[in-house]
N, C-alpha and C positions, 0 to 999 in steps of 0.2 A: 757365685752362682750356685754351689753347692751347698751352701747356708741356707739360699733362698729359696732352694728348690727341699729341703728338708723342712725347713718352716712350712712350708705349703702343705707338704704328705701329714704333717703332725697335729695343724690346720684343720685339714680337711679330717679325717679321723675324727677331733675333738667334733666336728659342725656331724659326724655323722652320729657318735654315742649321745648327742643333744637333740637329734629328733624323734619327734614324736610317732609320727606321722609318713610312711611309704610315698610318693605317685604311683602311677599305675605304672609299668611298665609300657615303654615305647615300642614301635613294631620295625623289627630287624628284618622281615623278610628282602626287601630293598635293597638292605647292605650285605646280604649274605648272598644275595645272588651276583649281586656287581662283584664281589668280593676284591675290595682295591687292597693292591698291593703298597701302589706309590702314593704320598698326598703332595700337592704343587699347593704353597701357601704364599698367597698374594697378593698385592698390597691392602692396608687395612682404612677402610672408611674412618675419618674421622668427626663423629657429632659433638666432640665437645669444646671445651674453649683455650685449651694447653695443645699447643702447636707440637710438641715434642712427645705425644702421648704415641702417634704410631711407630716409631723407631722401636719406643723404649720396651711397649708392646712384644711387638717382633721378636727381639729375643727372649719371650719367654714361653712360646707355643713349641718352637722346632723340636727339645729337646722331651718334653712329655708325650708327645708324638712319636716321636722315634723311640721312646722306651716303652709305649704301647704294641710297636713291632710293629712298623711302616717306615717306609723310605720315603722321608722326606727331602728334596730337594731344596739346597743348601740357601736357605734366607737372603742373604746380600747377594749370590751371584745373581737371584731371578729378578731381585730389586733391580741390580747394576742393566743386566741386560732388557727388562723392559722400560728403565729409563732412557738407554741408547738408541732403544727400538720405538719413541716417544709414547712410553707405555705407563709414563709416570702417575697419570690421572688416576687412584683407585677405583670414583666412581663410575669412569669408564670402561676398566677393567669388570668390574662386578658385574655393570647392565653389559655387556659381551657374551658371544654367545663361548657359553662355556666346553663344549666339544674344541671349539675352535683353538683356545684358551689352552686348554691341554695336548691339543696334535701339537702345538707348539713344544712342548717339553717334553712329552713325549709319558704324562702323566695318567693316571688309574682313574684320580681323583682331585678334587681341589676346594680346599676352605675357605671361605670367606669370612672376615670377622668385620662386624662393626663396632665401634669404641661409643657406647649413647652414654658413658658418665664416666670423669676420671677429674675427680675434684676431691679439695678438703671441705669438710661440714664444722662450722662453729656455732657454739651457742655456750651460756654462760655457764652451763656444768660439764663439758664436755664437748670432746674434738672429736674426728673421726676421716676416715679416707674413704668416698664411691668412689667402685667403679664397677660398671655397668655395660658389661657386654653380648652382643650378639655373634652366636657361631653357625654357618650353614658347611655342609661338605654336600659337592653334588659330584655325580657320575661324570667322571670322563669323555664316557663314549657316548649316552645318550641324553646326557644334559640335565638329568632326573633329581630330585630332591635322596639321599638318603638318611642324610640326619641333621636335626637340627638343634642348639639348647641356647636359652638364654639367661645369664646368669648376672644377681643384681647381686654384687659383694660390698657389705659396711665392714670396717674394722671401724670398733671404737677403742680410738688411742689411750682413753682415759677410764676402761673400766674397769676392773676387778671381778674377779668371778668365785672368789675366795678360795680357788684352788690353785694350790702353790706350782703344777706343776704346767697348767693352762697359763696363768700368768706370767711364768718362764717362757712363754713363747708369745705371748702377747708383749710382753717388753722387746724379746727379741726382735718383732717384726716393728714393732715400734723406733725402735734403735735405728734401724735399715731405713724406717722412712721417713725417720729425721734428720739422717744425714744426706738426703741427697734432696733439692727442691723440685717437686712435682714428679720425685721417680717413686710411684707407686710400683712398681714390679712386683716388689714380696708379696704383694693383693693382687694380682694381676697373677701370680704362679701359684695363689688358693684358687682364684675364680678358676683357672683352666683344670687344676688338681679336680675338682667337683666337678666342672662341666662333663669332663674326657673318661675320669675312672668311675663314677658309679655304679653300679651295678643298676639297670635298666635301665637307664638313662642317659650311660656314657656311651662311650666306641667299644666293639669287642676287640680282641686283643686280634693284634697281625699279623702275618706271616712269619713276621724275624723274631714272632716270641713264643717263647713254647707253651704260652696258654692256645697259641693259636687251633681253633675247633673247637678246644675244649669247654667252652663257654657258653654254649647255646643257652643253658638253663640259666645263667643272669642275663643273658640278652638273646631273648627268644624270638622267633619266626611267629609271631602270635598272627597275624592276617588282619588287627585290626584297623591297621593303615594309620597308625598314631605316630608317625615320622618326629613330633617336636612338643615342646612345653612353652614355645614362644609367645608372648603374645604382641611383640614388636613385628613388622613385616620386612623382611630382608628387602635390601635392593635389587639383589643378586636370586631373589626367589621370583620378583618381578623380572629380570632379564630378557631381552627379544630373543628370540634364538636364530633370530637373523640377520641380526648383527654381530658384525665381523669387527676382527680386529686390524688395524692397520695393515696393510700385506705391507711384508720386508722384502724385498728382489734378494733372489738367492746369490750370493756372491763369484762375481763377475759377469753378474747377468747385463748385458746393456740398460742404461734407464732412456723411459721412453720423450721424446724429445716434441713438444710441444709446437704446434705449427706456430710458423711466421706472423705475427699480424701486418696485416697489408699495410705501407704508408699511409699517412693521413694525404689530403688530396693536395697538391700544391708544395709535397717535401720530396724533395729529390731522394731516391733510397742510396 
């Protein structure tokens, strides 16, 4: 995990001294006013066609998260309990109304991610890994958008950049994703490295870090209301927000007991 997650930060680095070209800066006013503390990450849509993509997913959001300085709520136990709580469905988690979703854990905030690509690409000079994800975090308490990014990640397994020390990490994450079938993860902890830390366009930093405040000037309160760079539409941005989720009876509550249907005519009860 600790390979993987250094591949990613050294990754992402290289993809930054390689552009050209800024975006504009997104607008923070949204998230600096909600200002979350916690983020509740749960379960992750899957559009692609590897059954095994959301798990593998999963563990690789919590830990950039919480080193951005936010309490993240602990991956498996929220899976375990909204599976128990028949909460397994992501998509219906997502379309749920998200206030709801969080008085449940008692959360700030909560990410929704979609998986739209998590495939190999072949062709006769060259292989490569998509994937292709959507991130939303909306308000806790009023269900509101505060940031959103979408990030299309290729690693090409086979190219050369002729520099010796980019290629040392290009084999690296190569090595990693040829030893396991269909676990992109190493591409999967670049795509989140870029989405989460850039400078206007990631998350600011959070309470449990001590850049926390200190940040305003890469991720400013600009008022222009530019919350995202998506151009995919969340599920989770479409949400009812009134719709609920399953009620659980609080425990040892009586469950409520369904009337009798009357005999059919002619059967003795």
């Amino acid at each position: 995990m600790r390979n993987f997650k250094t591949i990613a930060i050294l990754l992402f680095s290289c993809a930054l001294t390689a552009c050209a070209a800024t975006p504009n800066s997104k607008d923070y006013t949204s998230f600096a006013t909600a200002d979350p503390h916690s983020i509740l990450i749960v379960p992750v849509i899957n559009h692609s066609e590897e059954a095994e993509a959301p798990d593998l997913f999963l563990t690789t959001l919590a830990i950039p998260l919480a080193e951005r300085g936010y309490y993240v709520f602990p991956t498996n136990m929220v899976k375990d309990m909204m599976e128990k709580d028949g909460l397994a469905d992501a998509h219906m988690v997502h379309s749920a109304n998200t206030t709801r979703l969080a008085e449940l854990f008692g959360a700030d905030s909560v990410i929704y991610v979609e998986i739209l690509q998590w495939e190999s690409k072949y062709n006769v000079l060259a292989s490569g890994v998509q994937v292709h994800f959507l991130y939303t975090i909306k308000d806790g308490r009023s269900g509101s958008l505060l940031w959103q990014d979408e990030e299309n990640f290729y690693f090409n397994k086979s190219s050369s950049s002729g520099n010796i020390f980019a290629d040392l990490i290009v084999n690296a994450v190569t090595a990693a994703v040829d030893n396991a079938s269909s676990d992109y993860t190493p591409v999967a902890h670049a795509a989140n490295a870029t989405a989460l830390l850039r400078e206007g366009q990631g998350i600011p930093a959070g309470p449990y870090s001590a850049r926390y405040k200190k940040d305003s000037a890469q991720f400013p309160s600009s008022g222009t209301g530019r919350l995202t760079d998506a151009t995919s539409t969340a599920i989770s941005y479409n949400a009812d927000p009134n719709a609920n989720l399953r009620e659980v009876p609080e425990e040892g509550a009586p469950e409520e007991k369904s009337e009798e249907a009357a005999p059919a005519e002619g059967v003795e009860k």
